[in-house]
MIBAVEX-558096 format. One line per 10 residues: number of its first residue (from 1); their letters; for each residue x, y, z of N, C-alpha, C. Coordinates in steps of 0.02 Angstrom, whole numbers, always signed. Layout:
BEGIN
NUM = A = X Y Z X Y Z X Y Z ~ ... $
***
This chain:
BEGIN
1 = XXXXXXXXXX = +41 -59 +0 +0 +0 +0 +43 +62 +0 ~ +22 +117 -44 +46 +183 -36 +24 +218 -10 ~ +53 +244 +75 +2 +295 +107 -21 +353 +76 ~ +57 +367 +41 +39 +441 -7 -19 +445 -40 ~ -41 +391 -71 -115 +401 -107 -159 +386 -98 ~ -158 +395 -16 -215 +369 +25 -281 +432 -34 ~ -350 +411 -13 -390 +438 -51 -442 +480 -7 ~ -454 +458 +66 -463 +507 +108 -420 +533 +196 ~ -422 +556 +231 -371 +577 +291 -362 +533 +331 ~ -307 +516 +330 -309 +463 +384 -279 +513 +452 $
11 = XXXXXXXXXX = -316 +504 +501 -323 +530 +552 -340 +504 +597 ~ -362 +522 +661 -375 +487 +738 -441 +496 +733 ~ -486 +455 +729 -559 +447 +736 -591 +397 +782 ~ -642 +440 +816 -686 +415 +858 -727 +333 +841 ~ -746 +314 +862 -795 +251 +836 -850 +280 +823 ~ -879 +341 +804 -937 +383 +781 -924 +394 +720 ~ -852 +419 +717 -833 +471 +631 -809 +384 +605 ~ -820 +341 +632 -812 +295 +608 -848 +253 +548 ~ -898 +238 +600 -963 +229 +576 -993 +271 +515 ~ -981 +330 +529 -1012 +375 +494 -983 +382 +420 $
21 = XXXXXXXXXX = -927 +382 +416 -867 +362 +378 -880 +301 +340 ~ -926 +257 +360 -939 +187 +324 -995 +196 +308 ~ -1037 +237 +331 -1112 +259 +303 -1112 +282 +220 ~ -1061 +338 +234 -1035 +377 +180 -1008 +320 +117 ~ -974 +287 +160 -924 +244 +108 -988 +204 +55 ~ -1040 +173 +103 -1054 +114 +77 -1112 +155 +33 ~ -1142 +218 +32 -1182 +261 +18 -1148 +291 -47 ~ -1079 +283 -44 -1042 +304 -97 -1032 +253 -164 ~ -1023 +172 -138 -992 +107 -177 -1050 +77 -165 ~ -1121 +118 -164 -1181 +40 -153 -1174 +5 -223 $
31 = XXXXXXXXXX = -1166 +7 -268 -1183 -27 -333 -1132 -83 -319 ~ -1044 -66 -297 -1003 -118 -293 -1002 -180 -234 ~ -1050 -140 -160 -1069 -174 -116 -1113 -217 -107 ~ -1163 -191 -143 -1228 -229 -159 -1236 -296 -214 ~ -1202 -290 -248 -1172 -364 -263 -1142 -409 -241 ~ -1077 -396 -175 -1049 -445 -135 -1106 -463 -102 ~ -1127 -414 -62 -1188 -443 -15 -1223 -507 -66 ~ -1237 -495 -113 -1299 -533 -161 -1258 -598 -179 ~ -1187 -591 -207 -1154 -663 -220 -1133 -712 -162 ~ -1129 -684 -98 -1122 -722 -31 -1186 -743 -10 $
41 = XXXXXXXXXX = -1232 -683 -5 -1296 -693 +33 -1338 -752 +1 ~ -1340 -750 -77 -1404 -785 -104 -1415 -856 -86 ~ -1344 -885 -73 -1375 -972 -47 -1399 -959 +23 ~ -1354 -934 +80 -1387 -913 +153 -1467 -908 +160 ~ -1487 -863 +121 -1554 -837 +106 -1588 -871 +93 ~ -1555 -933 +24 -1624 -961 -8 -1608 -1023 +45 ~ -1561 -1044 +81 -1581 -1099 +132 -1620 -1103 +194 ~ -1608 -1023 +200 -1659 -1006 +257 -1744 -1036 +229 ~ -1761 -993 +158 -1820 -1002 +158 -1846 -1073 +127 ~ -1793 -1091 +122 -1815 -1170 +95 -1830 -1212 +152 $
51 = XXXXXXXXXX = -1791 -1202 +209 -1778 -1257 +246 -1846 -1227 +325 ~ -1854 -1154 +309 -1918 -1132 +368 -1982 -1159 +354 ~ -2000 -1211 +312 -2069 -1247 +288 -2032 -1305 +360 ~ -1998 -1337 +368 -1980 -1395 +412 -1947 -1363 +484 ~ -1963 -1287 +486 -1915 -1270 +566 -1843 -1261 +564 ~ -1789 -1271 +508 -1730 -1285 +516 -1696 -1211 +492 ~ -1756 -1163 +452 -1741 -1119 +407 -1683 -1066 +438 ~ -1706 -1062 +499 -1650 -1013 +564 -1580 -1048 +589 ~ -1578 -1109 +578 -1521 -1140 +590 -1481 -1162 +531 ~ -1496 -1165 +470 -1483 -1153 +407 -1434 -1096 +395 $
61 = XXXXXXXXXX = -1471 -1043 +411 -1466 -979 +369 -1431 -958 +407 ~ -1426 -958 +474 -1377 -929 +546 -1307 -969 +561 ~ -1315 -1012 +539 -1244 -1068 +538 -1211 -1038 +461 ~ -1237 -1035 +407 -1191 -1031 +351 -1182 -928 +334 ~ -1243 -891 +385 -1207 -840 +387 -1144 -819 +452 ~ -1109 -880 +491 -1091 -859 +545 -1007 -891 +491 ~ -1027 -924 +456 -961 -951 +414 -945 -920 +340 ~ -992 -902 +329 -995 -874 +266 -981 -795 +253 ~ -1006 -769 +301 -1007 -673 +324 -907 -659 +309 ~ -879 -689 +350 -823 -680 +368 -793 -677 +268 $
71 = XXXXXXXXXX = -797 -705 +209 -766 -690 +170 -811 -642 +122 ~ -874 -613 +169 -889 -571 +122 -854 -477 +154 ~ -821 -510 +222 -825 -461 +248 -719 -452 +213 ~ -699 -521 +204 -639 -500 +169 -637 -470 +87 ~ -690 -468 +62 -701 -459 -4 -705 -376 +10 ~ -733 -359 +49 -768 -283 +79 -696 -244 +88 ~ -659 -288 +144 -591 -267 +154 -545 -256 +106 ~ -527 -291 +55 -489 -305 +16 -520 -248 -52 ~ -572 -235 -61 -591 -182 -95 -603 -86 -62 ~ -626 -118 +0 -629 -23 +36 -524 -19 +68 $
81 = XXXXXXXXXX = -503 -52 +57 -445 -39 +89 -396 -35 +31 ~ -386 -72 -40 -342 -30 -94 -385 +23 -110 ~ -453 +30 -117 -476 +100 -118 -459 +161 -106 ~ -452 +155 -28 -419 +187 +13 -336 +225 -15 ~ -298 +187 -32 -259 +174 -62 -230 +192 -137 ~ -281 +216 -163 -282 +245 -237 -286 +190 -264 ~ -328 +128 -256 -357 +94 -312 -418 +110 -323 ~ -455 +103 -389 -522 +116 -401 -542 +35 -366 ~ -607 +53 -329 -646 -15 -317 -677 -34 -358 ~ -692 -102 -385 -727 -140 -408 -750 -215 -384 $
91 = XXXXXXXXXX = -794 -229 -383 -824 -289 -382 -766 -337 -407 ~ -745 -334 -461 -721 -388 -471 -657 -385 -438 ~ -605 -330 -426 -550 -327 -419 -545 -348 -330 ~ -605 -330 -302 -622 -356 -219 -609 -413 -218 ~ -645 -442 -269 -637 -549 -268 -553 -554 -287 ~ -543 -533 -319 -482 -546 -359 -421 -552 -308 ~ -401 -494 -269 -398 -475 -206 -407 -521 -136 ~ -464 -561 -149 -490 -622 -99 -444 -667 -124 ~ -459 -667 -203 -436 -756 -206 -349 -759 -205 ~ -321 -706 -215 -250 -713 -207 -233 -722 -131 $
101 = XXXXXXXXXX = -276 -752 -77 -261 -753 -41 -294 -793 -3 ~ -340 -832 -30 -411 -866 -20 -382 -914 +21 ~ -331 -986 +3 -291 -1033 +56 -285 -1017 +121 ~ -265 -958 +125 -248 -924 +187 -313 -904 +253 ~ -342 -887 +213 -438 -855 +246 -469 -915 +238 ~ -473 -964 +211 -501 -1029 +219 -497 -1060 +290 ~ -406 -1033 +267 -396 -1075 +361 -399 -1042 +409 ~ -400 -1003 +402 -395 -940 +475 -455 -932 +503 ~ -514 -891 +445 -591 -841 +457 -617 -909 +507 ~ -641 -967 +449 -691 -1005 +476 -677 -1036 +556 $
111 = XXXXXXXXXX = -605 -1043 +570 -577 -1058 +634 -580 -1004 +680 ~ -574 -945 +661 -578 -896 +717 -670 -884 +724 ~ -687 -907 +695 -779 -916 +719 -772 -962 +751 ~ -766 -1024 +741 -758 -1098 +786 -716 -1064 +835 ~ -688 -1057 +862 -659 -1018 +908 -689 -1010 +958 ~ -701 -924 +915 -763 -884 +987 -848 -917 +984 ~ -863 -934 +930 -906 -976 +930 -913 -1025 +1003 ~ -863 -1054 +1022 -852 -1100 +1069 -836 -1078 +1120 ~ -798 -1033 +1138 -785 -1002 +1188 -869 -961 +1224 ~ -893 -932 +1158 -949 -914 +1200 -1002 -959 +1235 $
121 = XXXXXXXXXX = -999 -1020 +1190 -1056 -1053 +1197 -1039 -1100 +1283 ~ -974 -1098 +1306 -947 -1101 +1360 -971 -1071 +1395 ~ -952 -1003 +1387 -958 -945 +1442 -1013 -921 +1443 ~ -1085 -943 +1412 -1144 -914 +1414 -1139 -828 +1356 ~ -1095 -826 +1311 -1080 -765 +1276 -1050 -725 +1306 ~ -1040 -737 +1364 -995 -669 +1408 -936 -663 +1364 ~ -900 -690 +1329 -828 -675 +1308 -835 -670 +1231 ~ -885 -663 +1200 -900 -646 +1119 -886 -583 +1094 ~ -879 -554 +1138 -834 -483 +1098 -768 -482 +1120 ~ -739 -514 +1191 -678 -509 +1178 -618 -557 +1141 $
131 = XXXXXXXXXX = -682 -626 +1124 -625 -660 +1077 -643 -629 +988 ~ -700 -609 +992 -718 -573 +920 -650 -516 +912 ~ -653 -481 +956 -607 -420 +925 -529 -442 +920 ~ -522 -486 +979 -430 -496 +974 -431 -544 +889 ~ -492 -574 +862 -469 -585 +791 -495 -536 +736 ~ -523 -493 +736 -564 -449 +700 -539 -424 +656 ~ -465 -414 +645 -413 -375 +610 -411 -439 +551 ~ -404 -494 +556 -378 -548 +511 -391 -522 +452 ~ -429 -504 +415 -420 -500 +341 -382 -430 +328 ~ -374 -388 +368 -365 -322 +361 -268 -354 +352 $
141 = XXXXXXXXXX = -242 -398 +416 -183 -426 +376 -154 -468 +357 ~ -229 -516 +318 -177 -563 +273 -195 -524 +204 ~ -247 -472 +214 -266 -466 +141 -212 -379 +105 ~ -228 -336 +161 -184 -272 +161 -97 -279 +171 ~ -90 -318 +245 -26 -309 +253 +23 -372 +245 ~ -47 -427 +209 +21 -483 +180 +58 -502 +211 ~ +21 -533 +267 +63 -572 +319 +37 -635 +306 ~ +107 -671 +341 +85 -767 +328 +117 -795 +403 ~ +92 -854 +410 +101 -907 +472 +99 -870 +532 ~ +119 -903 +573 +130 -851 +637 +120 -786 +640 $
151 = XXXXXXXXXX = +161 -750 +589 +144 -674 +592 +76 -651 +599 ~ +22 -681 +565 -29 -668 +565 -47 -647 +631 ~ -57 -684 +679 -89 -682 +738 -45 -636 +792 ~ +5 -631 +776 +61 -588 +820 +39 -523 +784 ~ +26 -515 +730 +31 -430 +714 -50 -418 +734 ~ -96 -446 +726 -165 -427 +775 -162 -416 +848 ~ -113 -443 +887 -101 -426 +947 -61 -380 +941 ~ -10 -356 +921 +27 -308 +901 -18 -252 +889 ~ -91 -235 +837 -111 -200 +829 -167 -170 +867 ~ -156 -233 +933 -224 -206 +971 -196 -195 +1049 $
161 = XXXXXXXXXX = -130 -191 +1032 -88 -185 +1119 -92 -125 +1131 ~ -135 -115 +1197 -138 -54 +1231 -212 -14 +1208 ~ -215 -57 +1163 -307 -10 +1142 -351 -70 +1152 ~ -342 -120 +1184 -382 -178 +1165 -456 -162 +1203 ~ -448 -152 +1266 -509 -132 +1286 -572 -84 +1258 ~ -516 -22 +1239 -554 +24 +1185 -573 -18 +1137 ~ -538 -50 +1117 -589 -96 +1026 -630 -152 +1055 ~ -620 -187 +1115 -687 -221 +1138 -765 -169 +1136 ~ -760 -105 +1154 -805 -52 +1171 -831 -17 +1086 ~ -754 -11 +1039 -796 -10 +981 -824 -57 +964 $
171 = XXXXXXXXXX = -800 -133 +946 -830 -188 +911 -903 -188 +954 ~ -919 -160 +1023 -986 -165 +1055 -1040 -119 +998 ~ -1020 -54 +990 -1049 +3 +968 -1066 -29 +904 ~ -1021 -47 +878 -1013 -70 +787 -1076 -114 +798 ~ -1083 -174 +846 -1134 -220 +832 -1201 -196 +841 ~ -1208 -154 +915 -1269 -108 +910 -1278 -76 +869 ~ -1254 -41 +805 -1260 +7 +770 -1308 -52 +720 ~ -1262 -98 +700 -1272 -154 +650 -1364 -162 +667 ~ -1353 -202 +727 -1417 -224 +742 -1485 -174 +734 ~ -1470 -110 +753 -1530 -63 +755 -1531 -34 +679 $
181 = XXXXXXXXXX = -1497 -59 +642 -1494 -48 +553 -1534 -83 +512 ~ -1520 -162 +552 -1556 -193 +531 -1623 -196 +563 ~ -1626 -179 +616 -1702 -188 +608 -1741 -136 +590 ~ -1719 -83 +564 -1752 -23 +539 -1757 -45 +463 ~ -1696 -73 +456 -1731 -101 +383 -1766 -153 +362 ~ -1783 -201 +408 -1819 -236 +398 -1895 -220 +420 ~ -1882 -177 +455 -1952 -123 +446 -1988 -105 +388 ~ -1954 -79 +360 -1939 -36 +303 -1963 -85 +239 ~ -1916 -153 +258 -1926 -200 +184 -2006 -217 +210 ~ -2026 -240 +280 -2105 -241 +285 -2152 -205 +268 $
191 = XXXXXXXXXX = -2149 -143 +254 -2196 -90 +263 -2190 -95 +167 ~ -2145 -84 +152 -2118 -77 +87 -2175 -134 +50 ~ -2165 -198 +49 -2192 -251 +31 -2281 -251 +40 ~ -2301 -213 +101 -2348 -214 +107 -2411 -152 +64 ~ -2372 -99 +69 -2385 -48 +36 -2388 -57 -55 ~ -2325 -72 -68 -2307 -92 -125 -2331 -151 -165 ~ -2346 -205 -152 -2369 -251 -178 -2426 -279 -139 ~ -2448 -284 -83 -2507 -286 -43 -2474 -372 -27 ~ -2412 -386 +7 -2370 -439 +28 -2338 -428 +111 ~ -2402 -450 +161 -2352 -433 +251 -2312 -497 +243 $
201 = XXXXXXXXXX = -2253 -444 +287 -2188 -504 +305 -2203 -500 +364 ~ -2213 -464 +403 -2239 -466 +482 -2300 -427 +511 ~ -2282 -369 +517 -2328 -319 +548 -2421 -339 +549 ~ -2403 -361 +488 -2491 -371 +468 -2513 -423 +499 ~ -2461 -470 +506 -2479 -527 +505 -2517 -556 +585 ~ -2484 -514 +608 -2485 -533 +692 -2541 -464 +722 ~ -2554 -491 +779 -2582 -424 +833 -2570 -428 +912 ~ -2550 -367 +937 -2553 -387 +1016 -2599 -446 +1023 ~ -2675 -461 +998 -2703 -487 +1033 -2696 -602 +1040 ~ -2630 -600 +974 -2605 -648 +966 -2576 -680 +1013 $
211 = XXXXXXXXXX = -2563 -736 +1033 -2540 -781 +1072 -2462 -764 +1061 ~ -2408 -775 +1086 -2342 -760 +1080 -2299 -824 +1051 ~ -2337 -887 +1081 -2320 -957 +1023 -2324 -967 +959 ~ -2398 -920 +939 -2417 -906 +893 -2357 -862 +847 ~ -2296 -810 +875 -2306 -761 +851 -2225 -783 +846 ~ -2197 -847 +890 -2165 -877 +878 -2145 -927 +815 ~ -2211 -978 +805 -2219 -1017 +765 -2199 -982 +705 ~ -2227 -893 +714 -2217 -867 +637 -2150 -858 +608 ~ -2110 -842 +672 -2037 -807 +660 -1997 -885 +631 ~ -2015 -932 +649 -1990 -1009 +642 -1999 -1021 +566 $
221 = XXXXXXXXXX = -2081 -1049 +557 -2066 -1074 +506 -2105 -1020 +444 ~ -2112 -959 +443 -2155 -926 +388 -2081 -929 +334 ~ -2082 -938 +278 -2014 -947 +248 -1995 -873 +212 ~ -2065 -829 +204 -2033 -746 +192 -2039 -719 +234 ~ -2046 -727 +290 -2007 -686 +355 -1943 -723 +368 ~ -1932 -781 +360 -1866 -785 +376 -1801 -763 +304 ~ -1821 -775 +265 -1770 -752 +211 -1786 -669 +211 ~ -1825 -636 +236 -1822 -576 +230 -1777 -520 +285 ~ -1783 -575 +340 -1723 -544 +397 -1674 -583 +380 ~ -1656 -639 +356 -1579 -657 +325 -1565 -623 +291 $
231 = XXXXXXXXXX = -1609 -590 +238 -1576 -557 +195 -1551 -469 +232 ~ -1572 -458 +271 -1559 -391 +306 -1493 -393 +339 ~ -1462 -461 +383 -1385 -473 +402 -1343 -452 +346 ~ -1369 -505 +270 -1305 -473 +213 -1306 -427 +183 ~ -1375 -364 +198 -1373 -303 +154 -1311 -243 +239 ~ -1346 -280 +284 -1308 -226 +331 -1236 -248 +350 ~ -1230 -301 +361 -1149 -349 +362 -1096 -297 +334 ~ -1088 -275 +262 -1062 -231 +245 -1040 -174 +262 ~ -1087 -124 +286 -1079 -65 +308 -1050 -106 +395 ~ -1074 -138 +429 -1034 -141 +511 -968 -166 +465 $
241 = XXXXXXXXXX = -941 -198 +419 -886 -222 +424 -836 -168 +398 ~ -848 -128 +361 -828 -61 +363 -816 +1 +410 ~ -855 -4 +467 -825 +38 +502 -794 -5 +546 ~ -782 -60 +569 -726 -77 +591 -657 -107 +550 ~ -666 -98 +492 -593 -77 +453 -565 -17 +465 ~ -624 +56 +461 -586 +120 +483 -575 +136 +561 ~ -593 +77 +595 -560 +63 +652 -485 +60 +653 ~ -500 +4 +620 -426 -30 +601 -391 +36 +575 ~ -405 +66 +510 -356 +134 +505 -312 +176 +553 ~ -396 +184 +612 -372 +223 +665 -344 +194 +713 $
251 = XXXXXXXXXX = -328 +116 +734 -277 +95 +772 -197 +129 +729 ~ -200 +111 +674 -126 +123 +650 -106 +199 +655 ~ -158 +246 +639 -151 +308 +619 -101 +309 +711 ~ -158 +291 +760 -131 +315 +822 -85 +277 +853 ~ -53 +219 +827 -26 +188 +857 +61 +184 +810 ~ +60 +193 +729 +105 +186 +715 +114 +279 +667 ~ +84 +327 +673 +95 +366 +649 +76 +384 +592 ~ +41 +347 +560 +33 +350 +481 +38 +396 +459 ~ -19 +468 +482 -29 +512 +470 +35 +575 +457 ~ +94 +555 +516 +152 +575 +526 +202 +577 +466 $
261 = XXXXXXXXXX = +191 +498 +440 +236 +459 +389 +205 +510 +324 ~ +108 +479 +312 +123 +519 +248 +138 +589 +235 ~ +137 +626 +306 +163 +692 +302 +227 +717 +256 ~ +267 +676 +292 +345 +658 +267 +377 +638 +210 ~ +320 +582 +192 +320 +548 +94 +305 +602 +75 ~ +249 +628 +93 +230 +699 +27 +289 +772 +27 ~ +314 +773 +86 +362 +828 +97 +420 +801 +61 ~ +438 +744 +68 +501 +711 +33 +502 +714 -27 ~ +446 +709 -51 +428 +694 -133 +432 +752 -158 ~ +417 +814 -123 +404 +880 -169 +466 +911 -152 $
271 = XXXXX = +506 +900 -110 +599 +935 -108 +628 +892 -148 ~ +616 +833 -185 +641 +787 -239 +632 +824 -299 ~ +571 +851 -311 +557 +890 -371 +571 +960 -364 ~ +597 +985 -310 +624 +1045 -320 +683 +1062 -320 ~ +722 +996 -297 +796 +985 -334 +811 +974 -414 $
***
């Protein structure tokens, strides 16, 4: 990577200008985003709603997005981060980007879910954000900083020494943000559907005066309510996995200077040309 042509400031940012920063981003690249989401999401989705006629549709769709998310979220990385960088993003050049490195994220992503996966299911979830974040960085460096074996896992601790607590507290914010996104949009896709084509995914369907087994049974097996909130994890997945990449920025900015460095490349570069 060339900091010099970074494409916007790299600077010390809050987990707000963070977020916000990925709002922008993904508000900026929806055409290039909105296709990863769609080439990862579409089997997740259609297994959800295939398999919610028999009850399984939530365990389907929640198992292969808890394994599957992780390389859409390196595809995300690997495209908002040469971006960053003075590459143009594209769809294809994101994958391209993945697969030169795909061996590597095969073995790593799906294990660091089995992981905390397990660890939480131990600890009752108490420890799901702090084994989430000490791996959270992984694609940011096998895919950006091109690290292999060992290094891998030493430069994520490396990049989270001394801020770790602080990035337990963002990766918290990032998931609340996530979660109240999605359910505003799955609001949104309800009301939408209903208005629009005269099709309830929920709202209609139910009433206070419904039984709550009832209202259960629906969330289980109705198969377009369940592919319709699966599909809301891989439209929002994107944008949370983006602002904790410009997390990631802002560990380095504050921890190794970046901002300092490209000061220096660009000052260096222009007393070169005025010699």
């Amino acid at each position: 990577m060339r900091l010099e042509a970074a494409t916007l400031a790299l600077e010390p940012r809050s987990v707000g200008e963070c977020i916000d920063l990925a709002v922008l981003f993904y508000r900026r690249h929806a055409t290039k985003l909105l296709p990863l989401s769609l080439l990862f999401g579409a089997i997740p989705v259609a297994a959800g709603v295939a398999g919610a006629s028999s009850g399984i549709g939530w365990l389907a769709s929640g198992l292969l997005f808890v394994f599957v998310s992780p390389f859409l979220g390196a595809a995300v990385v690997a495209g908002a981060g040469h971006h960053v960088f003075g590459e143009e993003f594209t769809t294809r050049k994101a994958l391209r980007h993945v697969r030169t490195r795909l061996g590597t994220l095969v073995l790593l992503l799906p294990a660091a879910r089995l992981a905390y996966g397990a660890v939480s299911a131990m600890c009752w979830g108490l420890l799901t954000v702090p084994v989430a974040t000490r791996y959270g960085f992984l694609s940011e460096v096998v895919i950006l900083e091109q690290q292999q074996g060992y290094r891998i896992t030493k430069r994520c601790e490396e990049i989270l020494r001394d801020i770790y607590l602080e990035a337990c507290g963002r990766y918290t914010a990032i998931a609340a943000f996530a979660f109240g996104s999605s359910l505003i949009l799955f609001i949104l896709m309800d009301l939408g559907s209903q208005v629009l084509f005269g099709i309830p995914v929920f709202a209609a369907k139910v009433s206070w005066a419904v039984a709550a087994n009832d209202i259960l049974n629906l969330l289980v097996y109705d198969p377009l309510l369940v592919g319709t909130l699966s599909a809301t994890w891989w439209l929002v997945y994107p944008l949370a996995r983006l602002a904790w990449f410009f997390c990631y920025l802002d560990a380095r900015v504050r921890k190794e200077g970046w901002d300092v460095e490209i000061a220096l490349r660009v000052e260096a570069r222009r007393l070169s040309h005025a010699y």
